[in-house]
FIBA-698285 format. One record per residue: x, y, z of N, C-alpha, C in turn. Coordinates in steps of 0.2 Angstrom, whole numbers, padded with zeros to 4 digits, always signed. Atoms other than C-alpha are relative to their C-alpha. Last residue first. Layout:
// residues N
XYZXYZXYZ
...
This chain:
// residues 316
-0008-0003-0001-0110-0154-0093+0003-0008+0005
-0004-0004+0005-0127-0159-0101+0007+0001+0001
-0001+0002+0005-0132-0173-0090+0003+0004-0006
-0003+0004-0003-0131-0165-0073+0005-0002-0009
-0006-0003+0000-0140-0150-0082+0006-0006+0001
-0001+0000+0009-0153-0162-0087+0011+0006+0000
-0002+0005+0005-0153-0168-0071+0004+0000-0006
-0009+0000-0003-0151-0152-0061-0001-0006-0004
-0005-0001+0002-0168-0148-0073+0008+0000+0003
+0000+0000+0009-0178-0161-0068+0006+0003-0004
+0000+0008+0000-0178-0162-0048+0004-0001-0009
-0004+0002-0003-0177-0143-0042+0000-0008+0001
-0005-0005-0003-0183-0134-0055+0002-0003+0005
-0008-0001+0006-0193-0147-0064+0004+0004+0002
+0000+0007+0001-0205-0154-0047+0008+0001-0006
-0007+0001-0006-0204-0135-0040+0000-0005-0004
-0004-0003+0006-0216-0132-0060+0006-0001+0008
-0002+0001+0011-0227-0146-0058+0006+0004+0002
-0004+0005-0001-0229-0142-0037+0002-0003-0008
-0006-0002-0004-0233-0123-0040+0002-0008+0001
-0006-0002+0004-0245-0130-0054+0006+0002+0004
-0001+0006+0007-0255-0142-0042+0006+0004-0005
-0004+0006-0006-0254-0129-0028+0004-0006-0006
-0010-0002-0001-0260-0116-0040+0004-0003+0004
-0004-0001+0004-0275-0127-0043+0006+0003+0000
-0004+0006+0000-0278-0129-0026+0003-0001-0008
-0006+0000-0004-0280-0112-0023+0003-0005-0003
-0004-0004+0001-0293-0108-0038+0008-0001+0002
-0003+0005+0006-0302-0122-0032+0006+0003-0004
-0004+0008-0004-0302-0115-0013+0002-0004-0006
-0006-0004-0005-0308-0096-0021+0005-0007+0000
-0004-0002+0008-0321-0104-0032+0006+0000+0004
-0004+0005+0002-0326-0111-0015+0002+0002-0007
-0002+0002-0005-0327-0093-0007+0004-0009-0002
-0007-0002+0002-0335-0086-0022+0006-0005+0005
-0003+0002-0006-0349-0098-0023+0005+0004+0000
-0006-0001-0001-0360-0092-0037+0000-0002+0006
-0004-0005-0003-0376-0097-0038+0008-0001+0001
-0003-0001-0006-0383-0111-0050+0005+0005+0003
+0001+0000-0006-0397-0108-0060+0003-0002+0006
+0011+0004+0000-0390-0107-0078-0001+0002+0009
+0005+0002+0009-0372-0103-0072-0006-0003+0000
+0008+0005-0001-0363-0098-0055+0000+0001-0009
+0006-0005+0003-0349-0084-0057-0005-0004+0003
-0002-0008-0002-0335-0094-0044-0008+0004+0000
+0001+0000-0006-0341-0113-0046+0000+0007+0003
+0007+0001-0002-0345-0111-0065+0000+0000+0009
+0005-0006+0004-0329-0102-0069-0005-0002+0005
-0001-0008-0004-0319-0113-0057-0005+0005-0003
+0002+0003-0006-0326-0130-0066+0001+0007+0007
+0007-0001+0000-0322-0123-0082-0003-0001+0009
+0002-0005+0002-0304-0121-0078-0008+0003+0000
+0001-0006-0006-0302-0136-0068-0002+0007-0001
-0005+0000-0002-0307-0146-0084-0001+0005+0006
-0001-0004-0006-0324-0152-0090+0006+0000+0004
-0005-0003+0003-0324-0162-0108+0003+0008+0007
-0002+0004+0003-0335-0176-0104+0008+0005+0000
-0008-0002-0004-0346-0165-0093+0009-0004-0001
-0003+0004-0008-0359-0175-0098+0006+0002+0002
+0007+0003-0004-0358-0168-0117+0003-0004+0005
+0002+0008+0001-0351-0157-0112+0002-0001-0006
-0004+0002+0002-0342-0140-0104-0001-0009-0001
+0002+0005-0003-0355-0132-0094+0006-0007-0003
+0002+0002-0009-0348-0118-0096+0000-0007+0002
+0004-0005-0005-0348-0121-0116+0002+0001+0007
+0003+0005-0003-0339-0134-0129-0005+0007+0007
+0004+0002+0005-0333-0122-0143-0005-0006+0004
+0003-0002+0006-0329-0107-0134-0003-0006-0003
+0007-0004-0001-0328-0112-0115-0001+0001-0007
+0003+0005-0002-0315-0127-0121-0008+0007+0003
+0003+0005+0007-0305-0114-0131-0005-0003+0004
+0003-0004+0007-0305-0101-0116-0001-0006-0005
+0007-0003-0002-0302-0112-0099-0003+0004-0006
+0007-0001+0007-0285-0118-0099-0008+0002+0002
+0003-0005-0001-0274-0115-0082-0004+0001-0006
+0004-0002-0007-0268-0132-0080-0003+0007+0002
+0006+0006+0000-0265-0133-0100-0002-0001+0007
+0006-0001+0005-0255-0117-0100-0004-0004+0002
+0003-0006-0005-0244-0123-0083-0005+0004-0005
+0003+0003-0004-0239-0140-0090-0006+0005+0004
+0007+0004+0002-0237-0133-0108-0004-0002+0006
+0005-0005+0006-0224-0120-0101-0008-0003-0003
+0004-0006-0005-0216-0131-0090-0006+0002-0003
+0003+0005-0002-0212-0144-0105-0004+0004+0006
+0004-0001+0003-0206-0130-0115-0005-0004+0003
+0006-0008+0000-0195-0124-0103-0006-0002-0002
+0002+0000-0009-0188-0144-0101-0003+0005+0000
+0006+0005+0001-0187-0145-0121-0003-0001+0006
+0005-0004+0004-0176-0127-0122-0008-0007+0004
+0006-0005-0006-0166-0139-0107-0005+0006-0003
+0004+0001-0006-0163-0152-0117-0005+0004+0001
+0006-0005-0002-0159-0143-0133-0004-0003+0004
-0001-0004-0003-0140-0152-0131-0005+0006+0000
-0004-0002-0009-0144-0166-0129+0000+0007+0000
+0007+0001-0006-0157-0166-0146+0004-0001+0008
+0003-0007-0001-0142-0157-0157-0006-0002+0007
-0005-0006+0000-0127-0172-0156-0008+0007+0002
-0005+0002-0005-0135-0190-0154+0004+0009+0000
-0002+0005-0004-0150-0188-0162+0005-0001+0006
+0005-0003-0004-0149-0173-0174-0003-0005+0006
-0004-0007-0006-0133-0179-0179-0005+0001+0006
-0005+0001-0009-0141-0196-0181+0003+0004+0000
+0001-0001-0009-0155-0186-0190+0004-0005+0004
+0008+0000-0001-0143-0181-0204-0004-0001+0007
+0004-0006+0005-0125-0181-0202-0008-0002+0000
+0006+0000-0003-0111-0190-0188-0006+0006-0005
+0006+0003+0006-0097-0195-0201-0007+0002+0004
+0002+0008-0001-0085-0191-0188-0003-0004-0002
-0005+0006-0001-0080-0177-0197+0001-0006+0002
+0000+0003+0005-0099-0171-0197+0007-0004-0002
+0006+0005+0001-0099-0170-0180+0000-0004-0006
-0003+0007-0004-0084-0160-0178-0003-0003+0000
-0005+0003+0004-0094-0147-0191+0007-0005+0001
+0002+0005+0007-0108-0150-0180+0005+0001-0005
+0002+0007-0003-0100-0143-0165-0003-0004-0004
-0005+0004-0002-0089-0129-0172-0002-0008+0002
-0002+0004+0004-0107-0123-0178+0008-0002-0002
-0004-0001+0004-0112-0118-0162+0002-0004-0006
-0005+0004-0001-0130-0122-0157+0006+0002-0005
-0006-0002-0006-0140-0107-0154+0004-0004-0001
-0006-0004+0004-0148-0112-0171+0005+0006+0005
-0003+0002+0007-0158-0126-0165+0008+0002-0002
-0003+0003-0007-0163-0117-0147+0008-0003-0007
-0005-0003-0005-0171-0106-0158+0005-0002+0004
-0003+0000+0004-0181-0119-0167+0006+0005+0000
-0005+0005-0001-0184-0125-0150+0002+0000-0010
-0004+0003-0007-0193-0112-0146+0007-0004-0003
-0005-0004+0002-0201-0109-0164+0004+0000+0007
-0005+0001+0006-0207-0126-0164+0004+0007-0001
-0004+0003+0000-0215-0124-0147+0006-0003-0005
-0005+0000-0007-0225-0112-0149+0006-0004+0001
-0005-0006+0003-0230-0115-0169+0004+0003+0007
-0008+0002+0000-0238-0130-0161+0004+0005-0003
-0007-0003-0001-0251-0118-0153+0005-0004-0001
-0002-0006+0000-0266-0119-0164+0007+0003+0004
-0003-0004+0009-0267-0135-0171+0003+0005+0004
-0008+0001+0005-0262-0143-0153+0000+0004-0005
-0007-0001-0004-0278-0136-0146+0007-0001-0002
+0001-0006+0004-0290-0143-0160+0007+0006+0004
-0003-0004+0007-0281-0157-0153-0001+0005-0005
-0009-0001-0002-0285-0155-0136+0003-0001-0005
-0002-0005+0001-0303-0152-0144+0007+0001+0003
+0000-0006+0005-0304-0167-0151-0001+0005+0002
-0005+0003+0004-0299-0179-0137+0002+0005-0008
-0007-0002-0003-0309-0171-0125+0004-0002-0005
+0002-0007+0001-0326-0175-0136+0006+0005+0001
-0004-0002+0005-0320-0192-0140+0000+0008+0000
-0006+0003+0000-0329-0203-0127+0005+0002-0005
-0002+0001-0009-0344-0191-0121+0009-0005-0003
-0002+0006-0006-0349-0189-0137+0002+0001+0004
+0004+0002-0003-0354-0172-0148-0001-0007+0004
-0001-0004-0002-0336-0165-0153-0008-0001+0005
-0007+0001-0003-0333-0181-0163-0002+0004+0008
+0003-0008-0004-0350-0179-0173+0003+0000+0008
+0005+0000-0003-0342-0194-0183-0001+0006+0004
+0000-0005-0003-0331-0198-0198-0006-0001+0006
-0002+0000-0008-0324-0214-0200-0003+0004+0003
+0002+0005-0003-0336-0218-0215+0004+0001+0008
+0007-0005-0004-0331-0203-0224-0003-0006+0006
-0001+0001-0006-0313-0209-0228-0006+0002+0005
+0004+0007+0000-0314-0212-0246+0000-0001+0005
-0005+0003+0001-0303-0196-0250+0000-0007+0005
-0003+0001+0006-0315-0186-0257+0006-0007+0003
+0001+0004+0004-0327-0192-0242+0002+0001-0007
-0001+0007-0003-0316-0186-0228-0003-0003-0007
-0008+0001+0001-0316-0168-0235+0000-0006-0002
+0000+0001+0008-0336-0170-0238+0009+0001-0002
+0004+0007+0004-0338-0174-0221+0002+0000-0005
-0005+0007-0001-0325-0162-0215-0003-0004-0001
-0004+0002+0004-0334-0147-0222+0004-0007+0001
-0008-0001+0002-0347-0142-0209+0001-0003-0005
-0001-0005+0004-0365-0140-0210+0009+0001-0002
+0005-0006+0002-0372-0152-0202+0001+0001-0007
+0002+0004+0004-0360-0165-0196-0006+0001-0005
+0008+0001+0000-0352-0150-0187-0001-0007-0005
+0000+0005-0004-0332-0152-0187-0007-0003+0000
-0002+0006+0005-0329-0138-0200+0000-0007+0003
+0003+0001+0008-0340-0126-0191+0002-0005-0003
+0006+0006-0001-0335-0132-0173-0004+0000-0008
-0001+0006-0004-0317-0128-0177-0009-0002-0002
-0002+0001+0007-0320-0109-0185+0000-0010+0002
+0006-0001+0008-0331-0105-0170+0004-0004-0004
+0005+0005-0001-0316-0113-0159-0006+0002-0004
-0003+0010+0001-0302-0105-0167-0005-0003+0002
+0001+0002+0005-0312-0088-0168+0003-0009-0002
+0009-0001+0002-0316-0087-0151+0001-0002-0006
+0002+0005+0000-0297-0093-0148-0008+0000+0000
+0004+0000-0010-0291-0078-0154-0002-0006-0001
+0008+0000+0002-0278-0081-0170-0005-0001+0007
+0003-0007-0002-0261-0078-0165-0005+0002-0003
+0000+0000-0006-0257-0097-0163+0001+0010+0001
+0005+0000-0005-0264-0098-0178+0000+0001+0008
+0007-0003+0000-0250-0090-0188-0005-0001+0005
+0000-0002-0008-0236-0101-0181-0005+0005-0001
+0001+0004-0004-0236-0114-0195-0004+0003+0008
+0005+0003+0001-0239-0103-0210-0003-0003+0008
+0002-0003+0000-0223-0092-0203-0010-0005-0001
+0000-0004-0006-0212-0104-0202-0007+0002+0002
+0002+0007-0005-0218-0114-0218+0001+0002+0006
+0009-0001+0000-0216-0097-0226-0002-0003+0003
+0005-0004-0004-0199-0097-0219-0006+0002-0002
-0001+0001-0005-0194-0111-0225-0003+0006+0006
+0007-0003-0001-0198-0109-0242+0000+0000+0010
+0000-0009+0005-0182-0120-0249-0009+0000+0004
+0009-0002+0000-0176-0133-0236-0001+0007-0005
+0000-0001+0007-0156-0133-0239-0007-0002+0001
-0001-0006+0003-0151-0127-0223-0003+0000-0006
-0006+0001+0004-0161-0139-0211+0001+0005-0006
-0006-0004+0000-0169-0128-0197+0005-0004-0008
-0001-0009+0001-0185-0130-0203+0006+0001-0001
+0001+0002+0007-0185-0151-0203+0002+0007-0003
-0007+0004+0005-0179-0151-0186+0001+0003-0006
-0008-0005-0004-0191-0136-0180+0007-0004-0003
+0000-0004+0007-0204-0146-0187+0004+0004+0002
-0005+0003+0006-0198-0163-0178-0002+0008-0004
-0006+0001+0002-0200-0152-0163+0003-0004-0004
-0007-0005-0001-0213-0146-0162+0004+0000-0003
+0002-0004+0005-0224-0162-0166+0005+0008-0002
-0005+0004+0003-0215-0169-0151+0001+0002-0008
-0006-0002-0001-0223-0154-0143+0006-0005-0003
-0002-0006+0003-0240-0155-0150+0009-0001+0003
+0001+0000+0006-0243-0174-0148+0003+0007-0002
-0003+0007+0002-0236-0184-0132-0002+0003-0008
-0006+0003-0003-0235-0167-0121+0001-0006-0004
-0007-0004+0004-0250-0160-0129+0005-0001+0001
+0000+0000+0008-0261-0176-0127+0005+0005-0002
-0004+0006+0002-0254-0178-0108+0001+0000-0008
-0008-0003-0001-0260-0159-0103+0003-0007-0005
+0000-0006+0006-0279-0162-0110+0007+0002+0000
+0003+0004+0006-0279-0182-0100+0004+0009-0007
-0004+0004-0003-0273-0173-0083+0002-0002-0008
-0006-0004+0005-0284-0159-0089+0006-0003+0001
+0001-0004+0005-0299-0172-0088+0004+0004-0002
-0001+0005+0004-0292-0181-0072-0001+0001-0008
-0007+0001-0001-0293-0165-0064+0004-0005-0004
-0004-0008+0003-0311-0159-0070+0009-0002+0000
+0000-0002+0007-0317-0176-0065+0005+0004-0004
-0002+0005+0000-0311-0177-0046-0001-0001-0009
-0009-0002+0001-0315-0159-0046+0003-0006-0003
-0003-0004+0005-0335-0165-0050+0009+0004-0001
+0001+0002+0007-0335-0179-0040+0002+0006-0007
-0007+0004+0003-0327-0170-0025-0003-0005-0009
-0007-0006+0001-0341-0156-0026+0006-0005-0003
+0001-0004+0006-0355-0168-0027+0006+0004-0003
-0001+0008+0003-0348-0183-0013-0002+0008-0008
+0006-0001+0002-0344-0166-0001+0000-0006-0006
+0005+0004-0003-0328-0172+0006-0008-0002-0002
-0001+0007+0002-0317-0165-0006-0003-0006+0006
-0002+0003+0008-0322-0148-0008+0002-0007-0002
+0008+0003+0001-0329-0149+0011+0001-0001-0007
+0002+0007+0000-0312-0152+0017-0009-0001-0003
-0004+0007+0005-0305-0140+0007-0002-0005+0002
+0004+0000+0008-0320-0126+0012+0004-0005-0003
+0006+0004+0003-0316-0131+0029-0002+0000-0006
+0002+0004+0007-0298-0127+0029-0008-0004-0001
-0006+0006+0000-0297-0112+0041-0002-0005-0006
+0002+0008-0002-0316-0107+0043+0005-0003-0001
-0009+0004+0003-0311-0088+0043-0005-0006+0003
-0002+0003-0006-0331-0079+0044+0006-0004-0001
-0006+0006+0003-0338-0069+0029+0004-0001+0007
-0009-0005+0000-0354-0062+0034+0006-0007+0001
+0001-0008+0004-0374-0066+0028+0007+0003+0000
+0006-0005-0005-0376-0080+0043-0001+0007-0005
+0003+0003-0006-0360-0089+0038-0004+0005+0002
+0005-0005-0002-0352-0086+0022-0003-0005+0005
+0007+0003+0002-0336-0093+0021-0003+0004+0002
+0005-0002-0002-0317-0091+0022-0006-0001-0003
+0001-0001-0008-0301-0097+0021-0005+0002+0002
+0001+0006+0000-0301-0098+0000+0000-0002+0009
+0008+0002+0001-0305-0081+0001+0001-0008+0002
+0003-0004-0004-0286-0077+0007-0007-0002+0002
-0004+0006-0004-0277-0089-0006-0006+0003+0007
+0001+0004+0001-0288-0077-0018+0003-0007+0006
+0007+0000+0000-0283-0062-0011-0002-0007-0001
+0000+0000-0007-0265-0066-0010-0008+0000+0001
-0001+0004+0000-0267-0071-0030+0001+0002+0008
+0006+0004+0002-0277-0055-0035+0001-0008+0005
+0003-0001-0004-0262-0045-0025-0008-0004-0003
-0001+0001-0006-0249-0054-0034-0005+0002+0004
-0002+0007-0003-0254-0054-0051+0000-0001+0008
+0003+0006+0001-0262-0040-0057-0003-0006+0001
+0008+0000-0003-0259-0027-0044-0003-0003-0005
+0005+0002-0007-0242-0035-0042-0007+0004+0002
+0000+0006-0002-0237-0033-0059-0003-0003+0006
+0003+0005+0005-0242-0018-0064-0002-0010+0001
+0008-0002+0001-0235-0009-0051-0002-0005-0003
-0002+0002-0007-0217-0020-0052-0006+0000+0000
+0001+0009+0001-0219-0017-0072+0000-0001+0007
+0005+0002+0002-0219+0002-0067-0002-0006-0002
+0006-0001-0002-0207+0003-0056-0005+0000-0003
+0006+0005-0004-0194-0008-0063-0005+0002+0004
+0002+0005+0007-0188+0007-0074-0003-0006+0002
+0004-0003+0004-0187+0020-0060-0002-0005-0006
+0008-0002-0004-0179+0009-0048-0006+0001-0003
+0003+0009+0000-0165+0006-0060-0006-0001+0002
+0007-0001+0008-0164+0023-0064-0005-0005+0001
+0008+0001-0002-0156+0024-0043-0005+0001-0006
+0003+0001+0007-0138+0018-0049-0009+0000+0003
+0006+0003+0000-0131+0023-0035-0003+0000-0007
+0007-0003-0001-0113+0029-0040-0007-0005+0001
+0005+0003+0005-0099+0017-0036-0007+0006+0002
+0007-0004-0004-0085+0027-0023-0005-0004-0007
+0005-0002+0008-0070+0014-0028-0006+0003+0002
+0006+0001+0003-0060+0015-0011-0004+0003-0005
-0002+0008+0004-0042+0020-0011-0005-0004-0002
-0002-0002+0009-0047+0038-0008+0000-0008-0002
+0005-0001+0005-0055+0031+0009+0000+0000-0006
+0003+0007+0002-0038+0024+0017-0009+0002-0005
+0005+0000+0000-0029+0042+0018-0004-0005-0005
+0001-0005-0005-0013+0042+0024-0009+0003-0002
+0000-0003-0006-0011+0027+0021-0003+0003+0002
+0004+0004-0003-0017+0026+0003-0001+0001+0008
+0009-0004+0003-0008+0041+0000-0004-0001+0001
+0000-0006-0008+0010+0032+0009-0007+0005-0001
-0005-0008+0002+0007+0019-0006-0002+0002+0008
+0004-0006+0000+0000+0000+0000+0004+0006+0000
């Protein structure tokens, strides 16, 4: 240390200006934010502790959960709704995102001609409102008046066809993939992204070793867009246990036939508002609401502190 320093230790320290803009930049998304999200969701957690007793809201601690799932009505209908987006999450997970991801393959190869039409083709629906996705759906679906009769019977397949969307054993089944049409362009441009992060020092090592086509994409690019594939996975867990719009549009509130096609989503709607003649409940909307965010809060702990230290494990 200099005799300057000595003789005066403060100069030697680096004085750092407050950087006080920063405040001003996150204040208004902070605002925003928590009188969205945060203070809806503390309320919500709130309500779900209380009941109307006598005309006034009274703390009953967990009785609205035990009557949510004691009640033989109430649990029947969640026990439904759960297993039904259990079902509307699985189909995206084993069809849209696999789906994804060979078209994200396919895209990223160099010598594709049109590619970005075929981009843009793909991801167009997924910035179409879901009033019109499902209007436009139940049109071509109708046995009526739609067009997929007469699609199916240019090309001698009319005999499969059936009024898909009015069954109890296929109702779900089609519109979780009316649902896949419209956001696989999510997850293809995700991981078509992930694609073309990948340096190209590592594929043209790859290629020396003879490794080309999809065993590159096998053994050399799908490791290393794990973790895009892990985002993505989150991503659909927490959409699909929070759905509620396509399923009110083309199938209703009441979400038939026989409640075939009924997810927590609807199930909170109708138990919150009320519909046709039964009254809202806020208090148990409130309790459905919670457990739902129980469910996703435990999905998305499940890959952050189980899943991705794996994949990291496994990547380095």
């Amino acid at each position: 240390m200099s005799d300057i320093d000595k003789a005066d230790p403060e100069s030697a320290q680096i004085k750092r200006p407050t950087r006080w803009y920063i405040l001003v930049f996150l204040a208004p998304a902070f605002l925003v934010y928590t009188a969205v999200m945060i203070l809806p969701l503390i309320e919500t957690l709130r309500l779900s502790l209380f009941n109307l007793v006598d005309g006034e809201m009274r703390f009953v601690g967990l009785g609205n959960f035990q009557r949510l799932f004691g009640d033989p009505r109430l649990a029947a209908d969640f026990w439904n709704a759960l297993w039904n987006n259990t079902i509307f999450f699985a189909i995206h997970m084993a069809v849209q995102n696999p789906i994804g991801i060979a078209l994200a393959a396919m895209l990223s190869v160099p010598t594709l001609r049109f590619a970005a039409f075929y981009r843009s083709a793909i991801f167009v629906p997924t910035l179409l409102s879901f009033v019109i996705v499902g209007f436009i759906w139940k049109l071509i679906l109708s046995p009526i008046w739609g067009i997929a009769p007469g699609l199916m019977d240019l090309v001698g397949l009319k005999s499969f066809f059936s009024p898909w969307l009015g069954k109890p054993e296929s109702a779900l089944i089609t519109v979780s993939l009316i649902s896949v049409w419209q956001y696989v362009g999510i997850p293809m441009m995700l991981i078509y992204a992930a694609l073309l992060n990948i340096p190209e020092e590592v594929l043209e090592a790859a290629e020396i070793d003879g490794i080309t086509g999809w065993s590159q994409f096998w053994k050399i690019k799908l490791p290393l867009i794990l973790p895009a594939i892990g985002i993505i996975s989150v991503l659909t867990f927490v959409g699909n246990f929070n759905a509620f719009d396509l399923i009110y549009t083309v199938q209703g509130a009441l979400a038939g036939p026989d409640g075939s096609t009924d997810i927590l989503g609807t199930l909170l709607y109708r138990t919150f508002f009320g519909f046709q003649n039964q009254m809202g409940n806020r208090p148990m909307g409130a309790t459905i609401a919670t457990v739902m965010f129980l469910i996703i809060l435990a999905g998305v702990s499940l890959y952050l502190f189980v899943i991705q230290r794996r994949i990291r494990r496994y990547q380095f």
